[in-house]
N, C-alpha and C positions, 0 to 999 in steps of 0.2 A: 502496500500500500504506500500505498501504496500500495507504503505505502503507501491514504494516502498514501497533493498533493498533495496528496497532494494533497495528505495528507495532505492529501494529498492530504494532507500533510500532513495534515495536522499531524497526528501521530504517525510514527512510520509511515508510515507508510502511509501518510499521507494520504496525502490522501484526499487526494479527491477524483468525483467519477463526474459523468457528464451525462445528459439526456441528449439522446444523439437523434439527428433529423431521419425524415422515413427513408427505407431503402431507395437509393439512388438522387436521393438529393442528395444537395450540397451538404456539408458539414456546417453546426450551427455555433455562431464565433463563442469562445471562451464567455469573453464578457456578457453575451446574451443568454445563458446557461444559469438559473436559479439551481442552485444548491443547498440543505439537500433538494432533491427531487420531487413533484409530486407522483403520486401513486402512479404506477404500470398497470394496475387490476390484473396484477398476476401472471403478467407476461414478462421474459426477460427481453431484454434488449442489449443491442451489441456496444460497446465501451468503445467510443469513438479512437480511434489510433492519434489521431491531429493530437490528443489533450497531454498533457504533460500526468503522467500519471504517477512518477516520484519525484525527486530532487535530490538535492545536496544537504548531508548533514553533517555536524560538527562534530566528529568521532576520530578517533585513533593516532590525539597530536595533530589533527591537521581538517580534511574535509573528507568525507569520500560522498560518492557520485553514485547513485543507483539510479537505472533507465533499465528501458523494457530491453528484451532481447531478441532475438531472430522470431520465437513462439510468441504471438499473440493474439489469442480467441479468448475473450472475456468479453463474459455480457454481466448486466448486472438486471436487477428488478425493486419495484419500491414498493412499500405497503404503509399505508397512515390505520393505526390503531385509534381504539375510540376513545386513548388519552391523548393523541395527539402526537404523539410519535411518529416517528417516520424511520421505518425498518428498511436497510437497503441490504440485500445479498448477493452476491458473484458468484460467478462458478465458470470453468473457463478451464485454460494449460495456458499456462506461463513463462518461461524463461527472463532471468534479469542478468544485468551488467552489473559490478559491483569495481569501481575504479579510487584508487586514493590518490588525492593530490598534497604534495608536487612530486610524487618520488612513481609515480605511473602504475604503482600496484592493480593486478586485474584481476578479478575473477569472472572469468566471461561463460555466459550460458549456465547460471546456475536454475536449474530447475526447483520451481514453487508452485504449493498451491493456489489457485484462484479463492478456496472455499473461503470466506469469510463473511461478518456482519457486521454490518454499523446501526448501532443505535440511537438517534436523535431525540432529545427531548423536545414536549411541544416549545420552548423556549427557543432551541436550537443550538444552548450554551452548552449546554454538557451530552459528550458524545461518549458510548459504549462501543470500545471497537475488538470485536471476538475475532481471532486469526487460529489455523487450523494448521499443523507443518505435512510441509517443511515449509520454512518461511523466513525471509530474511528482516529484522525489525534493527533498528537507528534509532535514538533519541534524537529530537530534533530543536531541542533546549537543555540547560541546567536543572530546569524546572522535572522534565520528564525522564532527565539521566540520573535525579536522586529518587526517583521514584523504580526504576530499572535498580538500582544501588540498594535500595531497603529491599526488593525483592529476591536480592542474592544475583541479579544478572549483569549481566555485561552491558555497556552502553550501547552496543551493536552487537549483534549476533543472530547466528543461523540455528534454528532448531529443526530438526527431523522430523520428529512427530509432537502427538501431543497437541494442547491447546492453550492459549495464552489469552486473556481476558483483559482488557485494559479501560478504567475511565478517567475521561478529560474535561475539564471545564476550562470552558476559553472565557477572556472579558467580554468580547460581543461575539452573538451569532452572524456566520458566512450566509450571504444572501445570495451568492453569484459565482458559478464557477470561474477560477483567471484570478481573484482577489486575493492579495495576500494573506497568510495564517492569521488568524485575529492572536493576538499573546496570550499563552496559556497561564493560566493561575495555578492548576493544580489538577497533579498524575496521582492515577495511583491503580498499582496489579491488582487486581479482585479475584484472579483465576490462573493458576499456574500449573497445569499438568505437562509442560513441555519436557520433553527425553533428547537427549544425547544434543547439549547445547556448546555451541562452537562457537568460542570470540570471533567478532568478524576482522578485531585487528590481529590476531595471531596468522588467521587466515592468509590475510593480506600481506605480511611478514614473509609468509613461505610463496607467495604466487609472486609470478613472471613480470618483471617491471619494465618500465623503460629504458634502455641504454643509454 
């Protein structure tokens, strides 16, 4: 999530996704994109390619860079609850890029799952974001790297399997896809079953840099 910015970003994965135009239109611009979504009535829909669907986060001494990779079929779908909520779920095959800057570390084509779920309150402020492994997750503040820290994890990291449960309160709710992260107040792990968890800077340590 990325994830999210996209998360999009918000959280890892960022996170953020897009309501994408009907087949064979054009693609519908970032900024004209509300986020979350409203309701599909239960259809998915295909996760526009144009949208930035991770980013750069401040991990490992430095930056690293997570983008989609050669594999990408993710659709997502939305559901409003009758408190007001807004349930969005993916499902899809994914591959990501994972690059550190400035020293060029790569991990390319790492295979993830699509499965996840975002939880929107009717607010919009506090978002629940459920991820399934293997999954690559980034703190994408201090804010969210001491909340990864009280849960015993790595500020980035790859898990295999398992499930990772994460809530976020931002200071204002995202109205529009394309918009900056609103500043997050406050992380915190609610759900930890994740197995066989890999630093992603150790990773990155051992993979193939730039000459």
């Amino acid at each position: 999530m990325n994830t999210t910015r996209r998360a999009a970003a918000v959280a890892v994965c960022l996170i953020v996704a897009a309501t994408p135009a009907a087949s064979g239109s054009p693609a519908v611009p970032p900024a004209q994109v509300p986020w979350p979504p409203p309701s599909t009535h239960g259809r998915f829909l295909p996760y526009p390619e144009n949208v930035n669907l991770l980013g750069s986060y401040p991990s490992c001494g430095a930056h690293i860079d997570v983008s989609p990779g050669d594999v990408f079929d993710l659709q997502y779908r939305a559901l409003v609850t009758d408190r007001g909520e807004t349930v969005v779920e993916y499902r899809g095959d994914l591959t990501l890029d994972v690059r550190r800057l400035p020293d060029g570390a790569d991990l390319d084509e790492v295979g993830v799952s699509a499965s996840r779920i975002e939880v929107y309150d009717s607010s919009g402020t506090t978002v629940t974001y459920a991820r399934t492994g293997p999954a690559i997750v980034a703190a994408s503040n201090e804010v969210e790297a001491q909340a990864f820290a009280d849960a015993g994890l790595p500020e980035a990291f790859l898990f295999l399997s398992g499930d990772l449960m994460e809530t976020v309160t931002y200071e204002t709710a995202p109205t529009e896809l394309g918009q900056d992260v609103p500043p997050m107040l406050s992380a915190e792990i609610t759900e930890d079953s994740t197995a066989y968890v890999f630093d992603l800077c150790d990773l990155l340590d051992q993979a193939p840099k730039d000459p």
